[in-house]
C-alpha angles and dihedrals in degrees: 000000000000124000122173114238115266103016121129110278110265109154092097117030114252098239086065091050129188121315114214110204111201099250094217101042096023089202107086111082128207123204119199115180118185098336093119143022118239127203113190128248143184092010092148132168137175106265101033125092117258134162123261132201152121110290116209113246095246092056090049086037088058099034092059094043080052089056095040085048106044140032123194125197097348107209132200090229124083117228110207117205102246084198082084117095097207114053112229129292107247088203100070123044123276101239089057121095124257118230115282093020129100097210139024121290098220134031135172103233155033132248127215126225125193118243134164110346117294086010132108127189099217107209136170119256078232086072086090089048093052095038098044086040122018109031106239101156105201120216117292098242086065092045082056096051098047083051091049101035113104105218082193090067115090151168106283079216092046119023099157081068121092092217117091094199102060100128122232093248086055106138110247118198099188100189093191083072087064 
C-alpha cells in the first residue's frame, strides 16, 4: 500500500480513529478519534518512488525502541514488504527476520510519532524494515520527531500507553476486566 510522505492519513477513515494496544498486556485498547491530524510516512511499495540514504544510528536506534514500544490499529491481516525480492518463507514464523535482514519483513500494525502540536506522523510497523534494510530514509521533519519524541511521556489517563496526545474522554475497552 503506497502513500506518498507527507500526505493526510488515509489508510483507516477518521471516524474510526486511531486504536492504541498496551505494548506489555496487549489486551487493553485505546481509541483516539479526531484528537490529532496524521500525515502518512515510510508506505512504501515496488514500483513507486521513495527516498533512499544512509539513517544515523540514533534515528534507527529510536525508530526501532518506538516499534518495540507502541502498536497502532493491530490488524488480523499480515502485511508482507514487497520491497523483498524473495516472498516469505512459510516454514519460520512471520515476525522472525529473514536472512539478511535485521528486522522482520511483515507485521500486522502502525505506530504513531509525535510531531508539531495536534499533529501524528502514521507510519507502518514495516518503516524499520524498510530503514534498517532497505535504506528508506524518511523526511527529515519526522527524523527529527522519533529523535525528539520521550517515550517516557504519556497520556495522565493512559500511562501504560507510549502517545503523549491521547485525550482524557478517549474510549478504553480493557478486556482483563472481562
Amino acid at each position: 500500500m503506497f502513500y506518498a510522505d507527507l500526505s493526510p492519513y488515509a489508510y483507516l477513515p477518521a471516524e474510526d480513529g486511531d486504536v492504541f494496544t498496551e505494548a506489555g498486556a496487549g489486551l487493553r485498547f485505546v481509541t483516539v478519534r479526531n484528537a490529532y491530524r496524521r500525515l502518512n510516512i515510510g508506505w512504501l511499495e515496488s514500483g513507486q518512488p521513495w527516498t533512499k540514504g544512509p539513517a544515523s544510528a540514533d534515528f534507527v536506534s529510536k525508530l526501532l525502541a518506538v516499534l518495540d514500544g507502541q502498536g497502532v490499529n493491530q490488524a488480523l491481516g499480515l502485511h508482507e514488504c514487497d520491497l523483498c525480492p524473495v516472498p516469505l518463507d512459510s516454514a519460520r514464523p512471520w515476525y522472525e527476520p529473514r536472512p539478511g535482514h535485521r528486522r522482520a519483513s511483515a507485521a500486522t500494525g502502525e505506530i504513531r510519532v509525535p510531531g508539531a502540536p495536534g499533529t501524528a506522523y502514521a507510519a507502518p510497523q514495516l518503516i524499520g524494515h524498510y530503514v534498517a534494510d532497505h535504506r528508506y530514509l524518511p523526511p527529515r521533519e519526522f527524523v527529527d520527531a522519533v529523535l525528539a519524541f520521550d517515550l517516557q511521556d504519556r497520556s495522565a489517563a493512559y500511562p501504560a500507553i507510549a502517545f503523549p496526545w491521547i485525550p482524557d474522554d478517549a474510549e478504553l475497552y480493557d478486556a482483563l476486566a472481562e
